[in-house]
C-alpha angles and dihedrals in degrees: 000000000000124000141197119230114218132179124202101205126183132199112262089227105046145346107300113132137174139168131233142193110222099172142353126188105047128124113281095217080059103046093089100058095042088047093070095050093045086057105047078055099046082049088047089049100045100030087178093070144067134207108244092166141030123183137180116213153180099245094228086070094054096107086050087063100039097053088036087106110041117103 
């Protein structure tokens, strides 16, 4: 079974936050623990923000996550 990896980030300073999708297709037993070094790079990358979120997902759930927000 294959997973998407998607990280719900915010903003260190305020309430902005956004999701985003940082890799799909990849093996569901090994999204855990890519999840933690996608999102050490994601962090390195976009020093002004901060993972609030990581989730591990069927792919073909991904929009779910995406307008989940949205009012």
């Amino acid at each position: 079974m294959l997973s998407a990896l998607i990280l719900i980030t915010c903003s260190t300073v305020g309430f902005d936050c956004t999701t985003t999708v940082v890799a799909d297709n990849i093996p569901f037993h090994t999204c855990p623990i890519a999840a933690q070094s996608e999102a050490a790079k994601y962090i390195h990358d976009h020093p002004k923000r901060k993972v609030v979120r990581m989730i591990c997902a069927d792919p073909r759930r991904i929009q779910f996550y995406l307008h989940r927000n949205e009012a």
